[in-house]
C-alpha positions as CSV (number, residue, x, y, z in Angstrom):
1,X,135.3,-104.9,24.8
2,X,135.4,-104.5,20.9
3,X,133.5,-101.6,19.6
4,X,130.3,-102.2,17.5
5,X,130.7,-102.5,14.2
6,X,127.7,-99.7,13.8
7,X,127.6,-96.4,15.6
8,X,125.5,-96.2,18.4
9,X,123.6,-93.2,17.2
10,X,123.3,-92.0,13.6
11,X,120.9,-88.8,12.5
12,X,118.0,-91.0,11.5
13,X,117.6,-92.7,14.6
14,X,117.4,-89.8,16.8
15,X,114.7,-88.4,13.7
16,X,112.5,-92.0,14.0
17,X,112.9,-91.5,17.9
18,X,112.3,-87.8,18.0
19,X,109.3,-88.4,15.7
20,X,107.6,-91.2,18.2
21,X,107.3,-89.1,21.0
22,X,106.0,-86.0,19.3
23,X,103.5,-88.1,18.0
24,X,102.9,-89.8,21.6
25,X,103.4,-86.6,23.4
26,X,103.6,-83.5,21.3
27,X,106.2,-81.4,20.9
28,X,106.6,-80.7,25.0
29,X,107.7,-84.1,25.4
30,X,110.5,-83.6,23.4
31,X,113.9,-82.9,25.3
32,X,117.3,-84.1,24.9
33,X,117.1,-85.8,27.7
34,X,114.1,-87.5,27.4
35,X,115.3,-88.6,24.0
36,X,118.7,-90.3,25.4
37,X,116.9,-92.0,27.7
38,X,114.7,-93.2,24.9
39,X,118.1,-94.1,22.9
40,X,119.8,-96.2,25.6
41,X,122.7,-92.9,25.3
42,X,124.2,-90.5,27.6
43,X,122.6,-86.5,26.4
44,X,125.9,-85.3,25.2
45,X,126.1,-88.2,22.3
46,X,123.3,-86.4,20.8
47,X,125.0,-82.9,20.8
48,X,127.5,-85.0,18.0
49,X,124.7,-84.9,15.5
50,X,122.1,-82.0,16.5
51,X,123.3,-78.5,18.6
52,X,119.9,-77.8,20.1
53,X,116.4,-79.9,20.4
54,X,115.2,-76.9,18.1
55,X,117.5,-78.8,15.2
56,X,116.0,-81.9,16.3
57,X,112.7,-80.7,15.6
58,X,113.8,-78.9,12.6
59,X,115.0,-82.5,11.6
60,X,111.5,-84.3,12.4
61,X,109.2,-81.6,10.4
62,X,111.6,-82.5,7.4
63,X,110.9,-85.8,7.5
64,X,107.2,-85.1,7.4
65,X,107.7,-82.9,5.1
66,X,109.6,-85.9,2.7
67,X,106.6,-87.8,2.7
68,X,104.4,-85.3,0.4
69,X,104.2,-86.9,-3.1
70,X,105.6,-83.9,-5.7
71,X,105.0,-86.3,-8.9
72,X,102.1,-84.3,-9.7
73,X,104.5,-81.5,-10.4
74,X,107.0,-83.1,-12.8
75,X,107.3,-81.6,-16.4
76,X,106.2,-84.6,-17.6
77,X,103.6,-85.8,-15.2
78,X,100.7,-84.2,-18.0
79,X,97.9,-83.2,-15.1
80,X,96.8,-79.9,-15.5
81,X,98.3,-77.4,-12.7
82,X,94.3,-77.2,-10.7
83,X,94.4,-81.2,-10.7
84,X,98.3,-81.4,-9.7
85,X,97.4,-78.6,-6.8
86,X,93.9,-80.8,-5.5
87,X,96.3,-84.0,-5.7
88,X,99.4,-82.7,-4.0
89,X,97.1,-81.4,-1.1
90,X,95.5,-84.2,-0.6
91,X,99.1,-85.8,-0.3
92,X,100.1,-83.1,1.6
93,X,97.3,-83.0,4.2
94,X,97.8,-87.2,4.6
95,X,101.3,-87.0,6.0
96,X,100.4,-83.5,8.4
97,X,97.4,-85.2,9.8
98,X,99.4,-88.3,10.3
99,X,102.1,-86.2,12.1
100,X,99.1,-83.7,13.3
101,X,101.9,-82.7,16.5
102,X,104.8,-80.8,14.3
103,X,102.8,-79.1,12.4
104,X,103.2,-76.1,14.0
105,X,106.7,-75.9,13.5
106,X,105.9,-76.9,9.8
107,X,103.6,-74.1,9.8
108,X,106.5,-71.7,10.4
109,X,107.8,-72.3,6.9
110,X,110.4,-74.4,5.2
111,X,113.6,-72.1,6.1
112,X,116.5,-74.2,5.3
113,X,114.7,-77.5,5.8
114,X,115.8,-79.7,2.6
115,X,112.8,-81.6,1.8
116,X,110.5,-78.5,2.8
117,X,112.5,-76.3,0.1
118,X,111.8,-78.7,-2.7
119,X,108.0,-79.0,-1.7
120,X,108.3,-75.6,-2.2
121,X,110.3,-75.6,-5.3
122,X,108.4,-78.2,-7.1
123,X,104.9,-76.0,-6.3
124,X,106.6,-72.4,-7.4
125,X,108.1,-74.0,-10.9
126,X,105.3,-76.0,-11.9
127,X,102.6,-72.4,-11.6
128,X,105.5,-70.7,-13.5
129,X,105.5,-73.8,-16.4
130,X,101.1,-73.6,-16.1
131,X,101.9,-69.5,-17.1
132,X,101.3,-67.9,-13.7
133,X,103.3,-65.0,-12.9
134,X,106.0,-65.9,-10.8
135,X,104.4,-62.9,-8.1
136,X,100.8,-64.9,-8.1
137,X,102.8,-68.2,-8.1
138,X,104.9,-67.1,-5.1
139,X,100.8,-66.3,-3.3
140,X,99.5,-70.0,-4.5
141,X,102.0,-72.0,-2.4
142,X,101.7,-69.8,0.3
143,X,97.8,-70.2,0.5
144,X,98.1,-73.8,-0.6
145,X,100.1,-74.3,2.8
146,X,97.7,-71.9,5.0
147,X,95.0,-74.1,3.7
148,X,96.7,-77.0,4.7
149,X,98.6,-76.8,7.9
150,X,95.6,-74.5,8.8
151,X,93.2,-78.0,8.8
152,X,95.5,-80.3,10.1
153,X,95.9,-78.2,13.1
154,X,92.7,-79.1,14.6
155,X,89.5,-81.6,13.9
156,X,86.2,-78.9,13.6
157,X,84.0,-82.6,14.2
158,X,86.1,-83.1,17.3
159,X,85.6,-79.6,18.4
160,X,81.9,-80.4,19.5
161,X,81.4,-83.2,22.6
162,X,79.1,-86.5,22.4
163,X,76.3,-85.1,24.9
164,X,73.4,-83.9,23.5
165,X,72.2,-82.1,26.2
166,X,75.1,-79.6,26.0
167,X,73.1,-77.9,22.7
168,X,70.3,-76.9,24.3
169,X,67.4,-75.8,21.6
170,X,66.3,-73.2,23.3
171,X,70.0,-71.4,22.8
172,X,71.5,-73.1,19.7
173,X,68.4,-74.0,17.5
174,X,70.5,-75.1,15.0
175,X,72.6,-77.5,16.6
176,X,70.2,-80.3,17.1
177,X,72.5,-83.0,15.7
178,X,76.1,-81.5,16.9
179,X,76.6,-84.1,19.5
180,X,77.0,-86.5,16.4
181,X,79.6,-85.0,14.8
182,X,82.7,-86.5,17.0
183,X,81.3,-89.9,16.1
184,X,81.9,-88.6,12.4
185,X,84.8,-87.0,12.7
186,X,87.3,-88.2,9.5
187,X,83.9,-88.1,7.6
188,X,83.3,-84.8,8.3
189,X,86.9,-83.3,8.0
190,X,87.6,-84.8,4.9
191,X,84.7,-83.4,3.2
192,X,85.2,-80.1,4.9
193,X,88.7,-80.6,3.5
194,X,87.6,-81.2,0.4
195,X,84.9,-78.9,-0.6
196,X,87.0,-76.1,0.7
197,X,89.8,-77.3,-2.3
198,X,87.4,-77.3,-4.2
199,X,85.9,-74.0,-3.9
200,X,89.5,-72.9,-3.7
201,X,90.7,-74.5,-6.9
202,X,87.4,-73.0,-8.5
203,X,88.7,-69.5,-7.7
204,X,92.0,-69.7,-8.4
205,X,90.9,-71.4,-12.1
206,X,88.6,-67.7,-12.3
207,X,92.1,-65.6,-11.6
208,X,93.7,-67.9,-14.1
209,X,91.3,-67.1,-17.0
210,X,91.8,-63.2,-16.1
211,X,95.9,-63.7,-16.4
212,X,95.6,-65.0,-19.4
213,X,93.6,-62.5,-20.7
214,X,95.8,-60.1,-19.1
215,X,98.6,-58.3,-21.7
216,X,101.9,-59.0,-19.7
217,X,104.6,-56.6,-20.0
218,X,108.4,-58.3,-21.5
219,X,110.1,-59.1,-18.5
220,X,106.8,-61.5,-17.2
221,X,106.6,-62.7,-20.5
222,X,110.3,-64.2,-20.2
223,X,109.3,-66.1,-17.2
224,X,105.7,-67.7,-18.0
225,X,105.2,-70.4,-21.0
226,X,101.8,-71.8,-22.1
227,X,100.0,-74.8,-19.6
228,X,100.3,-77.9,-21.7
229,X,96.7,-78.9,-22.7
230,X,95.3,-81.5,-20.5
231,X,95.9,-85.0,-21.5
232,X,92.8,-86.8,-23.3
């Protein structure tokens, strides 16, 4: 029999097979045998492009991770850093809570992840370029992606059940319309979601203003240039 002209496995197809049944299944349904079976291979053929299911799952979060739009960061892109951070979460959050299984091992940080370094990259250099000191910029992304992964672990709206009798008055006075909030539930998150950013963005803006005020010493001087002034 002549071999196929294509390999039977490449990288990306054990990524795009990996990724469907963490999404169908979570990350426990995820083994190396599982996935052969799922490939129409025998296990071993996978060992020729991954060592261990961790790698595979390594591989998967990456590709999540590639699908967060970093434009907003550019040198060029003009939107000033608060409006480049509120539009990159937003971008962020999309592709976690479309993914919402691997983000815990998103969660655990980019380590040598390609696409998760430059997410991380593009987020450190542009608060360096906006005039934040590299220490404060190094805190940003790291709260930026607490804030994040945090909501996409779990749905608060989903967190409450449809039966109204389960919040009685008489113990939670308050919770009169809870049973609702299921029915509600992207509503809900997204403007939790969003007026936590917000409030978030607002802070961070009241820092900003103090750093700038702030006389900085030679060496943090070398390493933070004045925010181009927002366009219009």
């Amino acid at each position: 029999m002549a071999r196929p002209r294509k390999p039977l496995l490449s990288r990306d197809r054990i990524v795009e097979a990996a990724s469907a049944l963490v999404d169908a299944e979570g990350l426990e349904g995820v083994s190396t045998r599982r996935l052969a079976a799922e490939l129409g291979v025998s296990g071993p053929s996978l060992y020729n492009h991954f060592r261990t299911k961790d790698e595979i799952l390594e591989a998967v979060a990456d590709a999540v991770s590639a699908k967060v739009d970093l434009s907003m960061f550019d040198a060029d892109d003009g939107r000033e850093w608060r409006q480049a951070l509120h539009d990159w979460a937003l971008s962020y959050r999309a592709a976690l809570t479309e993914h919402p299984h691997i983000v815990p091992v998103l969660a655990r940080g980019p380590g040598r992840r390609p696409a998760g370094l430059r997410v991380a990259d593009a987020v450190f250099g542009a608060m360096v370029r906006a005039g934040w000191p590299p220490a404060q910029a190094t805190y940003i992304g790291a709260l930026m992606r607490y804030f994040v992964t945090g909501s996409a672990l779990g749905s608060f709206a989903r967190g409450f059940v449809d039966d109204a009798t389960a919040y009685d008055p008489a113990d939670y006075p308050h919770l009169g319309q809870a049973h609702l909030l299921a029915d509600h539930q992207e509503r809900v998150d997204e403007g939790a979601f969003e007026t936590g950013l917000r409030a978030l963005l607002d802070g961070l803006g009241v820092q900003y203003e103090a750093v700038r005020r702030r006389p900085r010493g030679p060496a943090e001087a070398r390493t933070t240039v004045r925010p181009a002034p927002k366009p219009g």
